[in-house]
N, C-alpha and C positions, 0 to 999 in steps of 0.2 A: 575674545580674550578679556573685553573689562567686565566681561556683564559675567566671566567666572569670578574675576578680583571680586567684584561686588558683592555677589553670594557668599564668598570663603568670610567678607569682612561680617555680612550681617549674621553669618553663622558662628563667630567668634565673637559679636562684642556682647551677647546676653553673657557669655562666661569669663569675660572682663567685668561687668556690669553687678554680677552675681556673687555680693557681698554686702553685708550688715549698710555698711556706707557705701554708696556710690563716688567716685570721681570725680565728681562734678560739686557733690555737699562734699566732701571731704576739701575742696579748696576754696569753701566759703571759710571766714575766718572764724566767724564766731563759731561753725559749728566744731573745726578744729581744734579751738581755745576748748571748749565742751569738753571734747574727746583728750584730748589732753589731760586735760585737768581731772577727770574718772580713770583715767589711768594712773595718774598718780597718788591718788588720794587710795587710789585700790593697791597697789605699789606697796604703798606707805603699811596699811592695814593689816596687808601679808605680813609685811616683817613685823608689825611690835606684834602681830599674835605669835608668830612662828620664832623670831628670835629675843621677844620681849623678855621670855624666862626665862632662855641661858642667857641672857646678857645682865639680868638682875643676879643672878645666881652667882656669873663671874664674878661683879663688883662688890656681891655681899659676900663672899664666900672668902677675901681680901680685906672686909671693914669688921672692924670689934663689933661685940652683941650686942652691946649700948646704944652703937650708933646703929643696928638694922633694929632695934627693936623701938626706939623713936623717932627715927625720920629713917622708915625702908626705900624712900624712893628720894634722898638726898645722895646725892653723890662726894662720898667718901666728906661729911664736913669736920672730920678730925683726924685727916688722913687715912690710910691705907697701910697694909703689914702683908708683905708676903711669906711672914715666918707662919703663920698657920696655915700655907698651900704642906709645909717640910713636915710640922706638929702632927696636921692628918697623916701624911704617910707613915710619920712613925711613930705616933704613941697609940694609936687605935687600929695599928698593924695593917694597912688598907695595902700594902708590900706584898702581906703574904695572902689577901683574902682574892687582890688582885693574880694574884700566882695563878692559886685554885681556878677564878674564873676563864682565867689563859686558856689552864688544859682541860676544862668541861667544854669551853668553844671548840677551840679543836680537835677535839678529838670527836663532837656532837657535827661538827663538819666535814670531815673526816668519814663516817659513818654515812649521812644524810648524801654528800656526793658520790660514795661507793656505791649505797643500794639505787638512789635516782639513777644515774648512768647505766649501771646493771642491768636494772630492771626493765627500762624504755629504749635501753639497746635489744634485747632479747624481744619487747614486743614489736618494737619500729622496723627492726631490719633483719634480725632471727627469724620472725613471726612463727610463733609456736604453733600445735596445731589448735587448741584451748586460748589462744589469746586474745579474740573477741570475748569468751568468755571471762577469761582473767580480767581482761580490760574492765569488764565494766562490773566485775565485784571490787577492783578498788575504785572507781568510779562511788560505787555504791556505800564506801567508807565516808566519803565528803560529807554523805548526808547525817552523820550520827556526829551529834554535839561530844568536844573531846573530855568535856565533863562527867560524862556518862561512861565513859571507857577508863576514868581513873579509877577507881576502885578493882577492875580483874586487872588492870594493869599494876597495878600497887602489889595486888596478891600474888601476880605472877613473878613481882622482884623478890615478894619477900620468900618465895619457895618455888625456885625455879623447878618446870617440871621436867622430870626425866633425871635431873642431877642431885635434887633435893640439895641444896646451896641457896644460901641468900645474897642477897647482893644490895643488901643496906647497907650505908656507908661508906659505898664503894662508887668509883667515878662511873665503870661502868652500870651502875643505875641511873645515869642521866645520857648514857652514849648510847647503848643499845635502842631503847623506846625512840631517841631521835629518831635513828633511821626509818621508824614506818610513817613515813609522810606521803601518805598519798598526791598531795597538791604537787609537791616536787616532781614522784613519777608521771604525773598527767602533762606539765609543760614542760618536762626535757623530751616525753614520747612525743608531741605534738610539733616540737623543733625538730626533731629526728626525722621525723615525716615529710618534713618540707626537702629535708637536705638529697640532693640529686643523685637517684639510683645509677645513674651513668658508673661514676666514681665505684659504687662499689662492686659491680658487675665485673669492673674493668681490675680492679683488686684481687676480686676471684679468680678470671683469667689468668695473673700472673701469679697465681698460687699461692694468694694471703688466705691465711685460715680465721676461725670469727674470733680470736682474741687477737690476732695481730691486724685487723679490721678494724676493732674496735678500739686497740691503741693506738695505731699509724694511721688511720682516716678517719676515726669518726669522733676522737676526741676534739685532734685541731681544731678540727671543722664546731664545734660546737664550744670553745671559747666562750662568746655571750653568753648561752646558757647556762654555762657553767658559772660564769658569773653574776649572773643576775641570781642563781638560786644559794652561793658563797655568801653575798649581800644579806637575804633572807635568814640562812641559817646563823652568822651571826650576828645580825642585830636581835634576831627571835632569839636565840640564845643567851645572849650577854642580859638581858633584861629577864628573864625568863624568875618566877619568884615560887609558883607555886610547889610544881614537883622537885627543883631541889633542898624545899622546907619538909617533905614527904619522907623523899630517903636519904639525905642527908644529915645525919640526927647532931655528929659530931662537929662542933662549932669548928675545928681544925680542917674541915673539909669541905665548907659550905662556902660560897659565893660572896660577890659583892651586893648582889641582890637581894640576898638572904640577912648579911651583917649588917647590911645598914643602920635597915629600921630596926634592928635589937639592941644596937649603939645608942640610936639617939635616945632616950633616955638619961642615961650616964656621961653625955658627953656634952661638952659647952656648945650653943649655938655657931660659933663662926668656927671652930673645929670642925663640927656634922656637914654644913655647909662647905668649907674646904672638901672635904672628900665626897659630899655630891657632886660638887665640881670636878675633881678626878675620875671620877666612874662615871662620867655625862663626856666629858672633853674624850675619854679613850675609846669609845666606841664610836666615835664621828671617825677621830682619825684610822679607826681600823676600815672604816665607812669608806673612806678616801682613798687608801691602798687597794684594796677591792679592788674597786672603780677600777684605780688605772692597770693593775696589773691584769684585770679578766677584760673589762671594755674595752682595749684598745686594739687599731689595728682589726684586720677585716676577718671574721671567723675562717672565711673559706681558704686565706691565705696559708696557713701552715698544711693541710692537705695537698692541696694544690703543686707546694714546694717541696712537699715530703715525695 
């Protein structure tokens, strides 16, 4: 009996033992003061790179031009004004440019979650007869730079075929193109694949047909997905600058990513500033709704209880 202890222990402590630091250095002091100390200094690093420039951005974006443009890294030495966070919103109209960008996200999310779900429902768990082959021509999309596809994509807004219609200056030329995102169909198909055939056999059985399948079991069930690919579409969205400068011609219809830079020019420094700050600050918090409303709670729970 001790000479089993014995083996189980010598077979366990290489996988104790098996890390950067051992046990044994890690409660030497100095080497811990070390590690310590490289941790925080690495810590530290993270954040002034990561939050070094919305944090200048906030404090400048609250101080007069005078004072960011001779001392940008003095904090506030002639005070502070939060009347130009109110100035951006509304003499450089960021109310209404914010509007527009509301319903290009949405509605470009909107699209991008219809056809990803669709599409990765139909190959993961439909399985066509063609869907290995389907699979790996969008596969074979990944590999073409999206740069090279703007030009027949542009051609195909400006004269759609079959309806001879164009759709410059219209939202839907920034909603439709979202939805063919290959990377989207590739990991909501590759989550659907993991998710346990049991479940849907057992749906079939009680006589669920593939849309009521695909509403009542395979959405719940795919929650994270859905949100980690929400996350994606609008941060990629809301920052997005080239193609709504494309087909978006009329300055009433284009974005914040679009108005900005054709503002500053004409616009005073802690004004332009103010509303980077607004179009920086709204997209974290959209950032953070996500989050909690798709990440929370266990994917498989709503299936399960359904």
């Amino acid at each position: 009996m001790m000479s089993r202890l014995a083996k189980r222990r010598r077979r366990r402590a290489p996988d104790v033992e098996r890390r950067i630091v051992s046990i044994a250095d890690w409660h030497r002091p100095a080497i811990r003061r070390t590690l310590r100390t490289i941790h925080g200094v690495t810590l530290a690093f993270l954040f002034v790179v990561g939050l070094g420039p919305l944090l200048w951005l906030a404090k400048s974006a609250i101080t007069p031009t005078q004072d960011t443009l001779r001392t940008p890294m003095a904090l506030w030495p002639h005070g502070f004004d939060l009347s130009f966070l109110v100035t951006a919103w509304t003499e450089t109209h960021i109310d209404h440019y914010f509007m527009n960008t509301v319903w290009i996200v949405v509605g470009c999310w909107l699209v991008q979650i219809t056809v990803a779900t669709s599409a990765a429902y139909a190959l993961s768990v439909l399985r066509p007869r063609f869907g290995s082959l389907i699979m790996a021509l969008v596969l074979a999309t990944l590999f073409v730079p999206s740069i090279v596809l703007l030009v027949p994509l542009y051609l195909t807004v400006v004269n759609v075929p079959f309806l001879n219609i164009s759709m410059i200056d219209t939202f839907w030329a920034v909603w439709l193109p979202a939805g063919a995102s290959a990377f989207n169909i590739v990991i909501m198909k590759r989550f659907f694949d993991s998710l346990p055939r049991e479940i849907f056999e057992a749906a079939r059985v009680d006589g669920a047909g593939p849309f009521r399948l695909f509403w009542s079991i395979v959405l719940p069930m795919s929650r994270p997905i859905v949100g980690v690919v929400s996350v994606f579409a609008v941060i990629g969205e809301w920052k997005d600058y080239l193609w709504p400068l494309l087909v978006l011609r009329n300055p009433d219809l284009q974005p914040l990513s679009v108005r900005l830079p054709t503002l500053e020019p004409s616009t005073q420094l802690d004004i332009f500033l103010a509303a980077l700050l607004i179009s920086s600050v709204i997209p974290i918090a959209l950032f953070l709704i996500f989050q909690r409303m798709f990440l929370r709670g266990s994917g498989l729970s709503g299936a399960i209880k359904g």
